[in-house]
N, C-alpha and C positions, 0 to 999 in steps of 0.2 A: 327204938327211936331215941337218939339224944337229946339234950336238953337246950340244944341251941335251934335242933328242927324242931322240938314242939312251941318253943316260944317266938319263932319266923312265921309256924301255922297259926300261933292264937294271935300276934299280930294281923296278920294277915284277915283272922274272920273278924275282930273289933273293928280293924278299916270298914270291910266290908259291909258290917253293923252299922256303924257312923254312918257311910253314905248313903248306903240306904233309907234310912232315918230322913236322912237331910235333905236328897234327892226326894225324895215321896214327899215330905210337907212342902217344898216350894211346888211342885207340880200341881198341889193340890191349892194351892195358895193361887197361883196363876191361873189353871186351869177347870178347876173343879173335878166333881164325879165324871165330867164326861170326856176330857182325858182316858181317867181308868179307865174305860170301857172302851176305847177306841183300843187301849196296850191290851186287852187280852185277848184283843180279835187280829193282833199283829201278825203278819206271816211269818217265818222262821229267817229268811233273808235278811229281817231289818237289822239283825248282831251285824253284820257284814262290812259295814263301814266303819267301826272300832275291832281293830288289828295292830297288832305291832310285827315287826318284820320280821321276813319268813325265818331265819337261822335265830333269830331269841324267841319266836312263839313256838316254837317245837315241829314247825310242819313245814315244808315246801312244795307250795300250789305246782300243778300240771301246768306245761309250757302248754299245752291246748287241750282243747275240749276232742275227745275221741269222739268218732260219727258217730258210735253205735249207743252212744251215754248221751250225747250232749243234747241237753233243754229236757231229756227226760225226768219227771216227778213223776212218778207211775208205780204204783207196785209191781212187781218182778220176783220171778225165779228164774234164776240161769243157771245155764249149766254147760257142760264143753270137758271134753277131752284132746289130748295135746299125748301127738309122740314126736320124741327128740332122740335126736344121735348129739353127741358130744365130745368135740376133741381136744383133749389137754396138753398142751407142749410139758412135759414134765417139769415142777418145779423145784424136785429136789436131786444132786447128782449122788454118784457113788464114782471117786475118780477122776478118767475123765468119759463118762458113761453117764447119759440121760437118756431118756426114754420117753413115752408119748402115752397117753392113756384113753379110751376111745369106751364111751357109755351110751347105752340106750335109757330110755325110759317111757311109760306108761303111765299119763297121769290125769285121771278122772277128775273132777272137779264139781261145786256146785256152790249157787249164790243165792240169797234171796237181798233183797233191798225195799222197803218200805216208809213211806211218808205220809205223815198226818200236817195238820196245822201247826203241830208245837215237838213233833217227836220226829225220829227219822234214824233209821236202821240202816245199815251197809254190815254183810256177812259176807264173806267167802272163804272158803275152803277148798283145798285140792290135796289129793292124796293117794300117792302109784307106788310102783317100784320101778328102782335103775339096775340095769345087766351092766356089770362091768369085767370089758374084754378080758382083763389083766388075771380076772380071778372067774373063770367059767365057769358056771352052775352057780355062782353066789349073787345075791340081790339084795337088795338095801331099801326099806322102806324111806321117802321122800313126801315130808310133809308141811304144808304150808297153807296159814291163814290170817284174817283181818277179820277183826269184830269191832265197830263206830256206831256209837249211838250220842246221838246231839238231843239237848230237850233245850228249848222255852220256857222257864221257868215264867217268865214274864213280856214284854218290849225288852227292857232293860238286863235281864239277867238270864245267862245262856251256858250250860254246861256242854262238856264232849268226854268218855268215854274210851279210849281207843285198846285195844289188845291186836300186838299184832306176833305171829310165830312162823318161825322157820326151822325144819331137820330135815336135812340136805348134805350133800357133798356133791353138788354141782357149784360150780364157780361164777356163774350168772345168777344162781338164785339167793336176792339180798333179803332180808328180813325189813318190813315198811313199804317199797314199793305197790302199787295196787292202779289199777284202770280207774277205777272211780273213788280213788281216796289219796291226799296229799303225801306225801315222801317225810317220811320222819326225818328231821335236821333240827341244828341246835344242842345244847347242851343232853347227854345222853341217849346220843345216839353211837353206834358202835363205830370204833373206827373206821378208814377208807382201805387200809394196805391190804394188799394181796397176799391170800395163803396157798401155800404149797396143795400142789394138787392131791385126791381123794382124803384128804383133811373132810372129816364130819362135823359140821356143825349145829350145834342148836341153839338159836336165838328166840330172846324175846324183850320183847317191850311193851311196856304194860303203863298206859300214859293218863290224864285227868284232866280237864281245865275248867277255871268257872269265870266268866269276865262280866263285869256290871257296867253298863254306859251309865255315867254321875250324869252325864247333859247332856246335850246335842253334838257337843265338841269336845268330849273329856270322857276317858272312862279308867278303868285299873281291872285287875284279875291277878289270879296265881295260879298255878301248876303245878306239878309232879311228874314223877316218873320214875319206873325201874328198871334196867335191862339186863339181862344175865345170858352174858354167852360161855356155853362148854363146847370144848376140842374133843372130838375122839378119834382114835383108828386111823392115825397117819403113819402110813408105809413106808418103807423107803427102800429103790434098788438093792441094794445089800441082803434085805430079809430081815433089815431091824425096822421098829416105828415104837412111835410115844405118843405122846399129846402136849399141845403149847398150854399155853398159861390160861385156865378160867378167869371170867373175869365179872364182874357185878360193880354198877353201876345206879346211883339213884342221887335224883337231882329236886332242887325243888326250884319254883323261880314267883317274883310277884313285881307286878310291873307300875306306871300309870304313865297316860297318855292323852295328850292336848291337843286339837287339831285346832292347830293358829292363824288357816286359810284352808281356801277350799282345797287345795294342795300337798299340804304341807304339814307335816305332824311332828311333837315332836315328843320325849319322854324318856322315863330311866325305868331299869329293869335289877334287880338283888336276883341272883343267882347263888345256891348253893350245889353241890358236886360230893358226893362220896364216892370213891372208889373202890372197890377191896378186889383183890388178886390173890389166887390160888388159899381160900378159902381163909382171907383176912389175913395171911404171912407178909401180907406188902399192903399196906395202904395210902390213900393220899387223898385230902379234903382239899376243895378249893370253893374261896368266895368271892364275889365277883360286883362291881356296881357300874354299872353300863347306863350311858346316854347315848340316845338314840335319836337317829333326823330320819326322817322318812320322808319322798319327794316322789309327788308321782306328773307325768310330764300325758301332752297328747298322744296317741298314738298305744295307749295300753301300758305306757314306759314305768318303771317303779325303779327307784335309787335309794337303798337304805345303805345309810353309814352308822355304826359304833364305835365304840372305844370306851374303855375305861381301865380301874387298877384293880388287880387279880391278887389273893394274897391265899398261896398255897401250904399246908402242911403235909410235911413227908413225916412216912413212918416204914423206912425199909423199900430199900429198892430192891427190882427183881430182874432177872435175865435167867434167861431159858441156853441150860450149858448146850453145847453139839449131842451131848452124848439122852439130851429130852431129860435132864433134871435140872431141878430150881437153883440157882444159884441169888441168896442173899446178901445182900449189902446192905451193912447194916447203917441205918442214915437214920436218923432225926434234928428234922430242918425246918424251918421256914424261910418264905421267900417271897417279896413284895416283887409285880411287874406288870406292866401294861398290856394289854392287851383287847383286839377288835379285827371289826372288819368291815365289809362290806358286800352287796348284792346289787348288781343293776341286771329288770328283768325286763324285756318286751313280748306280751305274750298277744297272740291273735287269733282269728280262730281257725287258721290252716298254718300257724305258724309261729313258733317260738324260741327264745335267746334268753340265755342265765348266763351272765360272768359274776363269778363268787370270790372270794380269799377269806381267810380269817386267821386268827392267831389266837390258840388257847390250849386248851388240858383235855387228854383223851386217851385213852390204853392204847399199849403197845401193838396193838392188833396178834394179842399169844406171846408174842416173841419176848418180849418185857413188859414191866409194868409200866404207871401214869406216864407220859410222854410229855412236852411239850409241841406240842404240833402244829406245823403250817399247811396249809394248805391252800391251792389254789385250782380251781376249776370250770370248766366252760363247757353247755349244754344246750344243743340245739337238737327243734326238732320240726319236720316239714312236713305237711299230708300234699300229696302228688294227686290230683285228679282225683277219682272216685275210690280209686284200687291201691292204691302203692302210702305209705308213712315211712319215713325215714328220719331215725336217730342220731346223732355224733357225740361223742363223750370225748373230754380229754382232763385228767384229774392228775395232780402232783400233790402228792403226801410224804411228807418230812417232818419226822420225831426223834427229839434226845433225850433219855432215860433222865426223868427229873430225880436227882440227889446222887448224877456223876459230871464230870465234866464232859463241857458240850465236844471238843478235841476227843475225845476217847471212842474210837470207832464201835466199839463192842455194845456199848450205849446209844446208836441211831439204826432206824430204822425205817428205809424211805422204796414209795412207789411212784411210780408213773406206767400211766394207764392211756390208751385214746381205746375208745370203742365206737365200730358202724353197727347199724344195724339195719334191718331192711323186713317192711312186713307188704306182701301181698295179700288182698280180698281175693279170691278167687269166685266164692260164690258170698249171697248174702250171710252164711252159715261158715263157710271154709276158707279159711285162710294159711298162707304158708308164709315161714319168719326165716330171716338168717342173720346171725350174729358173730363179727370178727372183733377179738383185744388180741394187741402188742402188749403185752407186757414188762416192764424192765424194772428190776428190784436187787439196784445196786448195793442197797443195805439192809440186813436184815438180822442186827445185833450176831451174836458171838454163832450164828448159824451163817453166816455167808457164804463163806466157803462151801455148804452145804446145798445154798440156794441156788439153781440156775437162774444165772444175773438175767436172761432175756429168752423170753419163750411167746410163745402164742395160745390163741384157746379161739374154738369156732364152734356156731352151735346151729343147727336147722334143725327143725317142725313145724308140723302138720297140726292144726289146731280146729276141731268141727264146734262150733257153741251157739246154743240156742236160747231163748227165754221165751217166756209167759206169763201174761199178765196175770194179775192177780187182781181177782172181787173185792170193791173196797167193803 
C-alpha cells in the first residue's frame, strides 16, 4: 500500500473519530442515557436513509423486489439447480469465416441467508460443468458466488462486507449480479465491452464500507475495494488462441453528505483508482473529487447528478497485438479533466426504469489498458401477472487508450449491446428463462479485424429451487 492510500485511510478514521466524538456528546447533551438505549435496540433498516448514489456508493439497487425474496427476513437455505444450452454467434473470424458455438451446462447451486437485529448474512454459491460442442468430451468447470455481511455497529454506524466471484466462459455470466443483493457499479467495477466468445474468465471483487450518520440529516463513510480479472483459453478458428490483458483493480473512496430537505441531498465524494495491467507492465492511477445532488421525486423516482475534476497518472500504455502479445507504449503522463454523470431511477414493485451515462476511467475490457470510457445505458424490468418477469437492456461502451491519441483507431475500443429476456414460473419450484443480445463491437483496438463486428448469443434453462426455513 502507498503512501498516499494509507494517509486517505488515516484521514479517513480521524474524521470518523472526530465525529464520533462530537455526535455521541451532543446526543447525550440533548438527550440523555435514554437515547442510547433506544440506538441499540435499532433495527438494521434505520442506516437506509443515509446513501449517496448508486454509481459513487459502489452498488446498484434492484429495479424490483423479486416475488420469491421480497418483505422476506426469515432465515433460509436455498437451493436450485439450473440446465442451460447456449449459443454464441462467434466473436472472433479467420478470413472471411466465422462460426457459432453451442454449450450445455449443469449447474447445482446453494444459498443460505440470515438475519438477526444487528447482523445479516446473504451466501450463494453455484457450481456445474459446461459441454462444449466445439470440443466433444471436454468440460469446463463453472463457478460462481456472493458472500454480504452487513452489521450494526450501532443506530449511527453500519458496515457491509461483500466478496463476490466468477470462472466462467459463458457470456451472460457477469461477476456482481445476484437475486437478493445490489449490482456492483461505480468505480471498480470491471468493464462493460463484450469478449470474444469461449474466452475464460475469472473475476473478482472483493468490496468494504463503513458509513456513520453525524445527525439526522448528515452523515459521511469510506470504502474500498479490489477487483482482479484473468483471461484464459481463447481459441480462435485457425487453431491458434492466447489470452487478453489481466487486469487488477483497487479503489478507495470517502464521502459526506447533507440531506437539505426532505428530498434532496447533497455532498462530495474523494475517489482514488489504481489500475495495473498485465502484472503492473501498464499502470494508471486516477483521483477524482466529485459533488453530488441527489433528488428523489413521488412515485419511487431517484435523480442523481455528479461531476467533478479527475487528475490521472499514466505509466505505460498497453494494447493487445493480433497476433495475443502485449504491445507497450511507453508513456509517462499526466492529465487534468472533468468528468460525471448521472442516474435517473423509478423503481416499483412490479416494475422498474434506470437511465444512466457517465464519464470516467476503467480497463480496456483485455483488449488494452486504462481507457477513458463513456458510457451510456438503459434498464428495464416488468413482472407480468403471477408467472412471466421480463428484462430489456440496452448498454453503449466507448473507450480511448489513455496516453495515445483519441484519432488513432488501434487505441478505442467500443460495444453496443440490447439484451431481452424472459422468465416463466412454471411451478412454485420450476421455472423456465430465455435470453437474446445483438451484439455489435465495431472497435476492438489493434484486434478488429479479428473481431466479428456483429453477432448474437441466446441462452434457455430450466431452473428447479427450493428453500427452507431455518430455526432461529
Amino acid at each position: 500500500m502507498n503512501r498516499s492510500v494509507r494517509c486517505a485511510i488515516g484521514c479517513l478514521c480521524v474524521l470518523l473519530g472526530l465525529q464520533t466524538f462530537r455526535g455521541s456528546a451532543q446526543e447525550k447533551t440533548q438527550t440523555g442515557d435514554e437515547s442510547d438505549q433506544d440506538e441499540s435496540q435499532a433495527p438494521l433498516e434505520s442506516h437506509a436513509r443515509i446513501s449517496v448514489p448508486a454509481p459513487l456508493g459502489g452498488f446498484s439497487p434492484q429495479l424490483t423486489a423479486y416475488p420469491e425474496t421480497a418483505g422476506e427476513r426469515t432465515n433460509l437455505l436455498l437451493g436450485s439447480i439450473e440446465l442451460n444450452a447456449l449459443y454464441t454467434g462467434s466473436g472472433v473470424i479467420s478470413g472471411a469465416k466465422s462460426t457459432g458455438d453451442l454449450q450445455y451446462s449443469v449447474i447445482p447451486g446453494i444459498g443460505w441467508q440470515s438475519f438477526s437485529p444487528r447482523t445479516q448474512w446473504l451466501v450463494n454459491y453455484a457450481g456445474g460443468l459446461t459441454f462444449d460442442q466445439r470440443s466433444p468430451g471436454s468440460s469446463q468447470q463453472t463457478q460462481g458466488g456472493a458472500a454480504d455481511l452487513r452489521h450494526q455497529f450501532t443506530q449511527r454506524l453500519v458496515s457491509e462486507f461483500r466478496q463476490d466471484y466468477v470462472f466462467t466462459n459463458g457470456p451472460f455470466t457477469q461477476v456482481g449480479p445476484s437475486p437478493s443483493l445490489p449490482a456492483v457499479a461505480g468505480p471498480g467495477q470491471l468493464s462493460p465491452f463484450a469478449m470474444p466468445s469461449n474466452t475464460t474468465r475469472v473475476d473478482s471483487i472483493s468490496s468494504a464500507n463503513l458509513t456513520y450518520q453525524v445527525s439526522r440529516h448528515s452523515g459521511l463513510g469510506g470504502s474500498g475495494s479490489f477487483s482482479d480479472q484473468k483471461y484464459r483459453d481463447l481459441s480462435l478458428p485457425s487453431g491458434t488462441g492466447g489470452s487478453l490483458i489481466d487486469t487488477q483493480i483497487a479503489t478507495g473512496r470517502a464521502f459526506y453528505l447533507v440531506q437539505v430537505s426532505a428530498h434532496h441531498s447533497i455532498g462530495m465524494e474523494y475517489q482514488m483508482e489504481d489500475m495495473k495491467f498485465a502484472d503492473g507492465t501498464a499502470r494508471t492511477g486516477a483521483q477524482t473529487l466529485f459533488l453530488f445532488d441527489g433528488i428523489s421525486f413521488k412515485g419511487n423516482m431517484t435523480l442523481s447528478l455528479f461531476a467533478g475534476p479527475q487528475l490521472t497518472h499514466t505509466h505505460n500504455a498497453l494494447l493487445l497485438s493480433p497476433t495475443f502479445t502485449n504491445i507497450v507504449v511507453p508513456v509517462l503522463s499526466d492529465e487534468l479533466s472533468v468528468t460525471g454523470g448521472f442516474a435517473y431511477t423509478w423503481q416499483g414493485s412490479r416494475a422498474g426504469f434506470r437511465l444512466s451515462g457517465e464519464r470516467g476511467v476503467s480497463d480496456g475490457g483485455g483488449f488494452m489498458g486504462a481507457v477513458r470510457l463513456n458510457t451510456a445505458a438503459l434498464e428495464m424490468r416488468k413482472t407480468m401477472g403471477a408467472h412471466w418477469n421480463a428484462t430489456l437492456q440496452l448498454v453503449y461502451s466507448d473507450g480511448h487508450l489513455i496516453g495515445l491519441p483519441t484519432h488513432i483507431e488501434s487505441g478505442r475500443v467500443t460495444t453496443e449491446e440490447g439484451l431481452i429476456g424472459l422468465t416463466r414460473r412454471l411451478t412454485p419450484r420450476v421455472s423456465v428463462m430465455g435470453q437474446y443480445a445483438r451484439i455489435h463491437q465495431p472497435h476492438a483496438g489493434t484486434l478488429t479485424q479479428r473481431i466479428q463486428a456483429k453477432y448474437n448469443r441466446a441462452q434457455i434453462g430450466l431452473t428447479y429451487q427450493f428453500q427452507r426455513a431455518l430455526t432461529q
